[in-house]
C-alpha positions, 0 to 999 in steps of 0.5 A: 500500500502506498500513502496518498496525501489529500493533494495527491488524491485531489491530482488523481481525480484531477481528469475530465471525466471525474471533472465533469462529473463534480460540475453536474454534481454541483449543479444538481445539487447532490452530494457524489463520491467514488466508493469501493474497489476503485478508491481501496485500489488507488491506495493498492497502486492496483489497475481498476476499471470499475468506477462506482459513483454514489450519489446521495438522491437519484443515480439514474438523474445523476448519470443521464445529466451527466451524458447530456453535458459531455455530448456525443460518445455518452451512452447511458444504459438505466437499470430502473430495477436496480436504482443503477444507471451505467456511464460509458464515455470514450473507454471509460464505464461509470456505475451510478447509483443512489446512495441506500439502506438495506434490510434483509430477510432470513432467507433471501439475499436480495435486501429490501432497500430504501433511500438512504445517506452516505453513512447508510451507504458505506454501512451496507458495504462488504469490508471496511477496505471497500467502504472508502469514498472520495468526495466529487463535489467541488468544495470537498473535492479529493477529501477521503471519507473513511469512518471504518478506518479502512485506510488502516486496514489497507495498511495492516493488510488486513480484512474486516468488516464494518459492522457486526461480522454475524450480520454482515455474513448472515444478511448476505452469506456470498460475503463469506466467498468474497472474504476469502476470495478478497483475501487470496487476491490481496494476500491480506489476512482476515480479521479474527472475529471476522473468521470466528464469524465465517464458522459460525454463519457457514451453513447460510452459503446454502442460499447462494445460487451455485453459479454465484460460488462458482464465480468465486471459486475461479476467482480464488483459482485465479489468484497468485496463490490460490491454496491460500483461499482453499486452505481458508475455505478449508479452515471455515468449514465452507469447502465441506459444504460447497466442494466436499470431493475436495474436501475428501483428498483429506487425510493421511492413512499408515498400514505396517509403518507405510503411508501415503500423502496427504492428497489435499495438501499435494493438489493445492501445491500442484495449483499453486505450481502451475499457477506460476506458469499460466493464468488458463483458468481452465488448467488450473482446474485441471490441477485442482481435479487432477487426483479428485478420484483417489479417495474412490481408489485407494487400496492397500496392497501389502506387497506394495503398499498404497495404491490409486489404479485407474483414478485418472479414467475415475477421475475423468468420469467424475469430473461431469458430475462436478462441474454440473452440480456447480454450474460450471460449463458443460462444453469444450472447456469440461471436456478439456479438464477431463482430457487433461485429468484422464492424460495426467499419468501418460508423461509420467509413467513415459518419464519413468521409463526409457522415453520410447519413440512410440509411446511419446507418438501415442502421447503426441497423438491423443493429447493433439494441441493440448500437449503443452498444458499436458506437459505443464500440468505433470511438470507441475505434479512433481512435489516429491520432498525427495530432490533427486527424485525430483530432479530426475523426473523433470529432467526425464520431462525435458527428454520428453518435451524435445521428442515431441518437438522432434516426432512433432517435426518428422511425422506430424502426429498432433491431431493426425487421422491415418492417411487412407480414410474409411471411406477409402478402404471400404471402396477399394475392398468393396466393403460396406461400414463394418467391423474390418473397415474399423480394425484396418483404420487401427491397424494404420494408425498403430503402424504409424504411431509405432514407426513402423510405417511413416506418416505418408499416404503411399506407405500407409496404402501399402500397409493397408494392402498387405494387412487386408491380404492378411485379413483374407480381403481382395482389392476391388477390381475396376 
């Protein structure tokens, strides 16, 4: 956080928009201030776009004047519902809205809301560091309105709410996810009796619609370091209710002296590995769900201990089930968590191994463009305490990434289909669809992707004719 003398703050306001904004402000008579992220982020030295004006009378009056002094290129969108009214000017978007109070009911979010002041305003507010205001009216101009000590708060890193923490969460319990998610985003520490007060009030998310969690949940993954916000999550009781699969990695179990890892804790190292290397959302979940299945596939086998057989193929099988109970895209973007859970074990397991031309052709083949996030991902899946150990899988992963440039380079295998088509092999054997045209398809593909033939339509044609011979097939004569 950095200090910001009233002159300073007057000098950032000090732009045509804000300018003209306190004229007609002025001139309508009513008190205006720049509330929330905007101010909190000046203060963070933190890009924001989101300028939130709050006008103590009409918003919507407010705005529509406003596009009427600036002129051409003003556009007003009004949310007559809401009591908003949006600005956009030349790039720049303003949220106005009428300064209010707010009442809940036990079993609703949506607050019965009525006119109120700025002190009503900034007491409604989420958290004392996004309850400061900046006054626009000309004789206050730049003056900061902070009556929670939230200019504190920023510097003591510190989240709190304004007013009785059981209030705040239980009137709106979405405010429980924005703690957190606030708090992984900034770094910041939560207040003490404002994580009593997460405890106490965790059973009220249930009113929070699905898609409202899930969009904090990809904030959380978004952050720098997203095991913060899971750990706190964690530690609140709120991960059990909106996530128990993850919850279920949990635990540590020894048989005669031998146990295995805390899964919990190794998938939140994973994510915050790969988050050092990518902000693709969709792989980070990737990384939070990459060993979802093992609580479904742990087996003790006394000659070799713990086990997870197959909890990459659960894992993949599970991951539908997940994304539709929290309303998380069911498309392209499913499936491609789902590739990446079901491949996740491939580069290991090569890595482990001499890194055979075959098996990084198959890998190249069935990962196709996504072979990069792939590779990401297990690189990012070695956690092992064990730094030799460690140091020779990501040196074996350097093996592998240069073979597939290399088979990359020589036989174009990414998302490749097997030279000669179905179509074709039914035509020159006078075949119609069956089981021969599907087992010859294979055949070529394998051929290739074994090196035995090379990926070319001439060697591919001969196979065919050779395997057919073998299958007892005659090529169709013209």
């Amino acid at each position: 956080m950095v200090e910001l003398t009233s002159e300073e703050l007057k000098r950032h306001f000090d732009n045509p928009v804000f300018k003209t904004i306190s004229e007609t402000a002025d001139e309508l008579g009513l008190e205006c201030y720049v509330v929330g992220g905007y101010v909190r982020d000046l203060f963070l030295r933190r890009p924001s776009k989101d300028i939130d004006v709050v006008v103590v009378g009409s918003g919507i009056a407010m705005a529509e004047a406003l596009a009427k002094r600036l002129g051409k290129g003003a556009y007003v969108a009004v949310f007559k519902n809401f009591g908003t009214a949006q600005l956009k000017y030349k790039g720049t978007e303003v949220e106005f809205v009428g300064a209010r109070k707010e009442s809940y009911t036990h079993d609703s979010r949506k607050p019965m809301v009525e006119d109120g002041t700025l002190e009503d305003d900034q007491n409604r507010r989420d958290f004392t560091i996004n309850a400061l205001a900046v006054c626009l009216n000309s004789r206050r101009f730049g003056e900061l309105v902070d009556p929670f000590n939230g200019l504190e708060d920023l510097k003591e890193c510190t989240i709190r709410t304004p007013c009785d923490p059981d209030v705040t969460f239980s009137d709106d319990p979405l405010r429980m996810m924005r703690c957190i998610r606030f708090a992984t985003q900034l770094n910041f520490y939560i207040d003490d009796e404002t994580f009593e007060s997460l405890c106490r009030n965790k059973e009220r998310i249930a009113i929070i619609s699905k898609e409202r969690i899930a969009d904090e949940l990809n904030k959380i993954l978004l952050s720098p370091v997203p095991s913060k916000g899971f750990i706190d999550l964690d530690r609140s009781g709120l991960l059990e209710l909106i996530f128990p699969e993850l919850v279920a990695l949990q635990g540590v179990e020894t048989r005669n002296g031998r146990a295995h890892k805390d899964n919990f804790y190794h998938t939140l190292e994973v994510v915050d590995n790969i988050s050092k290397e990518t902000d693709n959302l969709w792989l980070r979940w990737a990384a939070l769900l990459h060993d979802i299945a093992k609580p479904a596939t742990k087996r003790w086998e006394p000659r070799i201990g713990w086990t997870f057989h197959n909890h990459n193929f659960i894992g993949e099988k599970m991951i539908p089930g997940i994304f539709r109970k929290m309303k998380l895209p069911m498309n392209e973007k499913m499936k491609y968590v789902q590739k990446l859970v079901s491949l996740h074990m491939r580069p290991i397991v090569i890595a482990d191994e001499e890194v055979t031309d075959s098996a990084v052709r198959r890998l190249l083949f069935e990962a196709g463009d996504d072979i990069d996030d792939l590779m990401l991902l297990c690189e990012a899946d070695i956690t092992s305490k064990n730094m030799e150990r460690k140091q020779r899988f990501l040196n074996n992963f350097q093996l592998v990434r240069q073979k597939l440039k290399d088979l990359e380079a020589k036989d174009r295998i990414r998302n490749f289909q097997p030279p000669v088509s179905g179509e074709e092999i039914m035509k020159t054997f006078g075949l119609p669809p069956c089981p021969q045209v599907g087992a010859l398809k294979s055949a070529i593909k394998d051929a290739i992707l074994d090196g035995v033939i090379p990926n070319e339509y001439d060697a591919a044609y001969r196979f065919m004719l050779e395997r057919a011979r073998r299958m007892g097939l005659k090529k169709e004569e013209k």
